[in-house]
BALUM-541328 format. One record per residue: x, y negated, z negated of N, C-alpha, C, O in turn. Coordinates in steps of 0.05 Angstrom, whole numbers, plus 5000, padded with zeros to 4 digits. Layout:
BEGIN
XYZXYZXYZXYZ ...
! end
This chain:
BEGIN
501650245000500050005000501749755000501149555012 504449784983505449544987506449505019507149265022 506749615036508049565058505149495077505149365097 503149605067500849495082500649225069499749105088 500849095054500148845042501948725059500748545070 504548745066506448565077506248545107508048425120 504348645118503048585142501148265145501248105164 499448245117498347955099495448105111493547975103 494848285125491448375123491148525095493148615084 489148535085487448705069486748915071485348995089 487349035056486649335065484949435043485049305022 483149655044482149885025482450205015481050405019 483650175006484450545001482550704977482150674952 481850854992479151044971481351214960483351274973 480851304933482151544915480151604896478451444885 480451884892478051904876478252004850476652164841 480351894836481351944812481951694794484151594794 479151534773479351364767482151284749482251044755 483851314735485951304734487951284736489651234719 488251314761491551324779492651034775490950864778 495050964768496050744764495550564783494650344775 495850604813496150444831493750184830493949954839 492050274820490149974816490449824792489149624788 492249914774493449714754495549574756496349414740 496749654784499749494790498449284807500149174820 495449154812494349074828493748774815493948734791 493148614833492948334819489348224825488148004829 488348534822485548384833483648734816484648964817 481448674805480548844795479749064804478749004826 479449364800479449674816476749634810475549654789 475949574841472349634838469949824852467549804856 472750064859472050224884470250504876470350584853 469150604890466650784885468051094874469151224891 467951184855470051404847470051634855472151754853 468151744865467651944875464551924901462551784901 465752164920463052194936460752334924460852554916 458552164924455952244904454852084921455851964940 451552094910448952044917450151654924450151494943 450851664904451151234910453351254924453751024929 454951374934457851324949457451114968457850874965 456251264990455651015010454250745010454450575028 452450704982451450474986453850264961453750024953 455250444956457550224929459650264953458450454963 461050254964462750314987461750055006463449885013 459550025012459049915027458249595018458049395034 457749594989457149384975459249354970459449124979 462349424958464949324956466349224975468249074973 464849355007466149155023465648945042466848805059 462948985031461148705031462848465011462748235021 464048494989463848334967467048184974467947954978 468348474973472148394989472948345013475048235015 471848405033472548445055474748495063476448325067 475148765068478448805066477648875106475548895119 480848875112480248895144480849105158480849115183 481549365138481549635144481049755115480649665093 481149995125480250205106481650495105481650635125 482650565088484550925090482851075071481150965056 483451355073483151445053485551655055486751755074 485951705022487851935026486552155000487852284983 484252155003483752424991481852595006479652475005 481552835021479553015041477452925039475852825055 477252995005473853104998472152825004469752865004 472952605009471152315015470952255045469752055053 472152425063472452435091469452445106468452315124 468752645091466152685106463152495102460952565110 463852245087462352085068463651795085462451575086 465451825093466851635112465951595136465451385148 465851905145465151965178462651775183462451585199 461051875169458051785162457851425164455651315169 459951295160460651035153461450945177461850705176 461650995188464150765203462850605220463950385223 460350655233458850395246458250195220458749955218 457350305206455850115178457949945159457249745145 461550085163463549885164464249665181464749435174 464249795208465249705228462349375228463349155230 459949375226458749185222459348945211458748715218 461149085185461948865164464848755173466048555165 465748965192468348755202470748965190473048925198 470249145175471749415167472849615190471249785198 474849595199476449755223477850085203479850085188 476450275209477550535209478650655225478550535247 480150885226481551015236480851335231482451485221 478351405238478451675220477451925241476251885262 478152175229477952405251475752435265474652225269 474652645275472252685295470752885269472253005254 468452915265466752955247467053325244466853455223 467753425274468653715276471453775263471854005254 473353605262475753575257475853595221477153775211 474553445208474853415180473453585171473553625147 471053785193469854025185472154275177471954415157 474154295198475554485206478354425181479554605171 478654215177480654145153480054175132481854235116 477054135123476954185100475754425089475654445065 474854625106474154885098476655065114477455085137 477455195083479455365098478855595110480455705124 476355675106475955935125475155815163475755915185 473655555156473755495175476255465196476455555218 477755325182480555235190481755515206481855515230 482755755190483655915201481056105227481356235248 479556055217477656135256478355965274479256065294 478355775272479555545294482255585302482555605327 484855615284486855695298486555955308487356035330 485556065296485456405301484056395336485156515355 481756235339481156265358482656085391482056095415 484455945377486755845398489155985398491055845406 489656225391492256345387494656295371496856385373 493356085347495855965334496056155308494156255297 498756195301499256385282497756275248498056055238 496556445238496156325208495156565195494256755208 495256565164494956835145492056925151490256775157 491857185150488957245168487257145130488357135108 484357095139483257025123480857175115479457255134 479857245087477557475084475757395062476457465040 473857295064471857235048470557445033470457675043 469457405009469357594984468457844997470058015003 466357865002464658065019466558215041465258365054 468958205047470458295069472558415052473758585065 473458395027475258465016476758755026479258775029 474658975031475059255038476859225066478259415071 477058975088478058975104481058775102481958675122 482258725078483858555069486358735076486558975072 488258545087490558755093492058855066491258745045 493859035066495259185045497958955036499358835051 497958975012500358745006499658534983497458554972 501058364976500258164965497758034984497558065008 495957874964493157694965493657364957494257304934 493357174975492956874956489356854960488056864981 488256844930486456824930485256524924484956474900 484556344942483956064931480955964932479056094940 480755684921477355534937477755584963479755524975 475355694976475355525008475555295003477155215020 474755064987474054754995477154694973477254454968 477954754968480354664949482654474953482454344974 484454414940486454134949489354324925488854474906 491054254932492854294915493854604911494554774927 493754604880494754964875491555054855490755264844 490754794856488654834840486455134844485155204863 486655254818484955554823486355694848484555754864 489155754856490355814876491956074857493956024842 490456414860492456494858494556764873495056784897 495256894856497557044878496857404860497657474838 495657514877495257844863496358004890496557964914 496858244868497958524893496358664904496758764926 493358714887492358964902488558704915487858474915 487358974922484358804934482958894913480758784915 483159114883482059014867482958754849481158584846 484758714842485158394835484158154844483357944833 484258274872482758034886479258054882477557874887 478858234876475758214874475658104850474157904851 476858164822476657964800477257734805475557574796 479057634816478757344820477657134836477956894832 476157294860474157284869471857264847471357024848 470657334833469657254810469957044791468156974775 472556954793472756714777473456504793473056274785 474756544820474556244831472056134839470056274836 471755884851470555764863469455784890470855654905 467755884901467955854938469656054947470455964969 470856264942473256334938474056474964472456644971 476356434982477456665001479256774996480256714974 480456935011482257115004484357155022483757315039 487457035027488057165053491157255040491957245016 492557335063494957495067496857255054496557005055 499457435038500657195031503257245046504457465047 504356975057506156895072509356965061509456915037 510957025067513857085056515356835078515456835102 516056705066518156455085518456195070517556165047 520155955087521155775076518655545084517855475106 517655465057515455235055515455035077517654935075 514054885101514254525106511254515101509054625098 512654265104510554115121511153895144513453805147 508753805160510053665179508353395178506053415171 509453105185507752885174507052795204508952765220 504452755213503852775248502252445248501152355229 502452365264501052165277500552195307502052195327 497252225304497052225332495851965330494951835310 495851875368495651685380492251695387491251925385 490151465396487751495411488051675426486751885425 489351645438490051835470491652135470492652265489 491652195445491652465440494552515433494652735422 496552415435499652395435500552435405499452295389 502452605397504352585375505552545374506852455392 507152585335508652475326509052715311507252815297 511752835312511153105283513553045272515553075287 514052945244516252975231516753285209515253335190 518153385213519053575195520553575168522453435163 519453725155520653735126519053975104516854065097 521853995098522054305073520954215055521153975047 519454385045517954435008519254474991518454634974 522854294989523254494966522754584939522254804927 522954304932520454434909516954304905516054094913 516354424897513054404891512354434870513154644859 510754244857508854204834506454054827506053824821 504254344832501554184827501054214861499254064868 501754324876501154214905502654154919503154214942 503853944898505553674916509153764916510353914900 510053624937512253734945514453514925514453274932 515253554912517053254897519353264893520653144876 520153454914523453504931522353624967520953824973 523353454980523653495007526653455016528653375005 525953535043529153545054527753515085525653635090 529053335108527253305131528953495152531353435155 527953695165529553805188528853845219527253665224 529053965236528054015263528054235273530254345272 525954365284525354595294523554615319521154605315 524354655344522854585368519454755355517154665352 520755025352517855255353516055125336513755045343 517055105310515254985290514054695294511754665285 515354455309514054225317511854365342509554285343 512854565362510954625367508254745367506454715383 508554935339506254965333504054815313501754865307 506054575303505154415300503254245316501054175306 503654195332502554095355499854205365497654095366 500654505372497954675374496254665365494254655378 496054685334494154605315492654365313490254365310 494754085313492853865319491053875344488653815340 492053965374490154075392487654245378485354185386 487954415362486154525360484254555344482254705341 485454285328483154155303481553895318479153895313 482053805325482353525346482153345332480853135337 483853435304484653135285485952905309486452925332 485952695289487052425309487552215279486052245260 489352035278491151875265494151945247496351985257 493351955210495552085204494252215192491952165183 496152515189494652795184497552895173499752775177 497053195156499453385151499753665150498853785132 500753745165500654005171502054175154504454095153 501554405140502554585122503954895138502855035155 505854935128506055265143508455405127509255345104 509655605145512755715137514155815157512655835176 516555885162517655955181518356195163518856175138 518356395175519756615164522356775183522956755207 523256895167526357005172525857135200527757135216 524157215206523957475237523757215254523356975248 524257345282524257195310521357345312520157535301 520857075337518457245353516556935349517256715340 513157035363511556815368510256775337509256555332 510156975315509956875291510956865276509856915254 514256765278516356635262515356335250516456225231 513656255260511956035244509155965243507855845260 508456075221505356135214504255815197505755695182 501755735202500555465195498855585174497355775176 499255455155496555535129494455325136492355405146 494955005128493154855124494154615143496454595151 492154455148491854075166490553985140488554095130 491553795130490253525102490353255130492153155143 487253225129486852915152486552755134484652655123 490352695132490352395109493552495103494552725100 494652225101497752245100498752425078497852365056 500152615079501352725064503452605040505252445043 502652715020504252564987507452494993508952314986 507752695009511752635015511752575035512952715052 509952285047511152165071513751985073514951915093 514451915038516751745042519451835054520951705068 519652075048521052285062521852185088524152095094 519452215106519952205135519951885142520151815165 519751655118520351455118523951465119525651415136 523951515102527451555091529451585114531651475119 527751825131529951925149529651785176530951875195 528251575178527951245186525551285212525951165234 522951475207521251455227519651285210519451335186 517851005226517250755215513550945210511750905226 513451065193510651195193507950975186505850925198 509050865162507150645159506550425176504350325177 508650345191508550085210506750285238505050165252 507050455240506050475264503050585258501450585277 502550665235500150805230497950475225495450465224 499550295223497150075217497249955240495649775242 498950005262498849915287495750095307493950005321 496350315298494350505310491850395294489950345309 491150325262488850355254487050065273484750045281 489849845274488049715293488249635324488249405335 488249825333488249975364490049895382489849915406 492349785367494949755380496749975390497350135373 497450005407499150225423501450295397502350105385 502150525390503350725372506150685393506050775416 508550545381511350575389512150925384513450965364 511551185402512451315382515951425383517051585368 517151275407520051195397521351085359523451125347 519450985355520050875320519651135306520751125284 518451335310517551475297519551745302518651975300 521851715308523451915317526151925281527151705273 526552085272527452125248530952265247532352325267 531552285225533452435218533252695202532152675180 534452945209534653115193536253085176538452975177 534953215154537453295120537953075116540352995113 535452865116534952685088533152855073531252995081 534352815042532652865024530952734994532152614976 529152764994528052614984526452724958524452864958 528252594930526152684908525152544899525852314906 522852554878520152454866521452494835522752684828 520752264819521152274787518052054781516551904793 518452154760515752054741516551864724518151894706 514851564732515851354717512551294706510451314719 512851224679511351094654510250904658511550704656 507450874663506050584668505050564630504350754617 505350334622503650304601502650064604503949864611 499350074595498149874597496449804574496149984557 495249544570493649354554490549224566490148984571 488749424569486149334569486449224599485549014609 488149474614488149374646490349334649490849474669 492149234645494149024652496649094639496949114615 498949154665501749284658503549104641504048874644 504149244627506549124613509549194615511149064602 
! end
């Protein structure tokens, strides 16, 4: 956000976790709608009636589809979005969905088995998660398909698929109106909670390419992040895709670092300016870690 502010437009960023520091480092009061519910769209739409900010992001899924729904009823008030195709944030945010879609374009990803299918679950380790899930949250890891039927019982929505053996990325993409990418690469190395808070940025033709495939076959469009692994064997599924999040990925500074201009060009695209994606060309083996710094505050207000 600060590098959007230094543009001098206004912007709006939805999060749906009333707490997060970022609106206390702010010089103007957090008056944004906290979650998608029954009032979302009409407090959403009354906040930007009241601020008028001159774009709008979001970077959490689950408000995407509450967005989609929005964008003429923004766009009235003078609110410029940038957001996927209504099939697209279908296919991103249900993971069973997600893997039929690659599945049905030939793109490699862990086969996927919903509770009732269990008996047809391949032999091996199980990641058993939400379909609708974010993170590691209720995400877990059993050996046999009775295990998986117990925890199938205690998750949420729950599917079931094959678990991957390989080295973690993710990739940070910007596509263009006109269908064009941007795939930066980078390792997971470590992870907590979800989030990656050691990266390392590298290059891999196969894997940017199947990177690629995937955005084809979601028909996401702006900034988006693609999840997968490359594993040790050669061949056409030496790199398998788990998940697409349509909304910038937590370790984009990363692919800032290793000097592709992600933010400058992504606010170029939100308002329909041609995407340099020469700027967006990077360095491998920067790495980039995450530490936890202490906000304390006073009835709002940092000290």
């Amino acid at each position: 956000m600060g590098a959007a502010a230094r543009t001098g437009r206004r912007y709006g960023e939805t999060r749906a976790v009333p707490p997060a520091c970022g609106p206390l480092l702010r010089r103007h009061p957090d008056r944004r709608p906290r979650r998608p519910h029954s009032e979302y769209r009409a407090a959403l739409l009354r906040l930007c009636a009241e601020t008028r900010p001159h774009g709008i992001l979001s970077t959490v899924e689950r408000e995407l589809p509450s967005l989609v729904t929005l964008r003429r009823p923004l766009a009235d008030l003078g609110v410029t979005t940038w957001l996927p195709p209504r099939e697209a944030v279908t296919a991103c945010g249900d993971k069973a969905r997600f893997a039929a879609v690659l599945a049905e374009h030939g793109v490699p990803t862990p086969r996927t088995i919903l509770p009732d299918e269990l008996d047809r679950a391949p032999d091996g380790p199980l990641v058993v998660k939400p379909r609708y899930g974010q993170g590691t949250k209720g995400v877990h890891v059993c050996r046999t398909r009775d295990q998986a039927r117990v925890l199938c019982e205690l998750v949420p929505e729950p599917i079931a698929q094959e678990y991957i053996h390989g080295r973690e990325f993710t990739a940070d993409c910007l596509i263009d109106r006109a269908g064009q990418a941007s795939v930066i690469l980078r390792y997971r190395l470590l992870v907590k909670g979800g989030l990656a808070v050691v990266s390392r940025t590298f290059t891999d033709a196969q894997a940017a390419e199947r990177v690629r495939e995937t955005l084809t076959a979601t028909g996401v469009t702006g900034a988006c992040c693609v999840q997968g692994f490359i594993r040790d064997e050669q061949g056409t599924d030496r790199v398998v895709i788990t998940e697409t999040n349509a909304r910038v990925g937590g370790g984009f500074p990363a692919s800032a670092a290793a000097g592709a201009d992600y933010v400058g060009q992504y606010l170029r695209g939100l308002f329909h300016q041609d995407i340099d994606h020469d700027q967006l060309t990077y360095k491998p083996d920067v790495t980039l870690t995450k530490y936890v710094e202490t906000l304390a505050t006073s009835e709002g207000t940092p000290r």
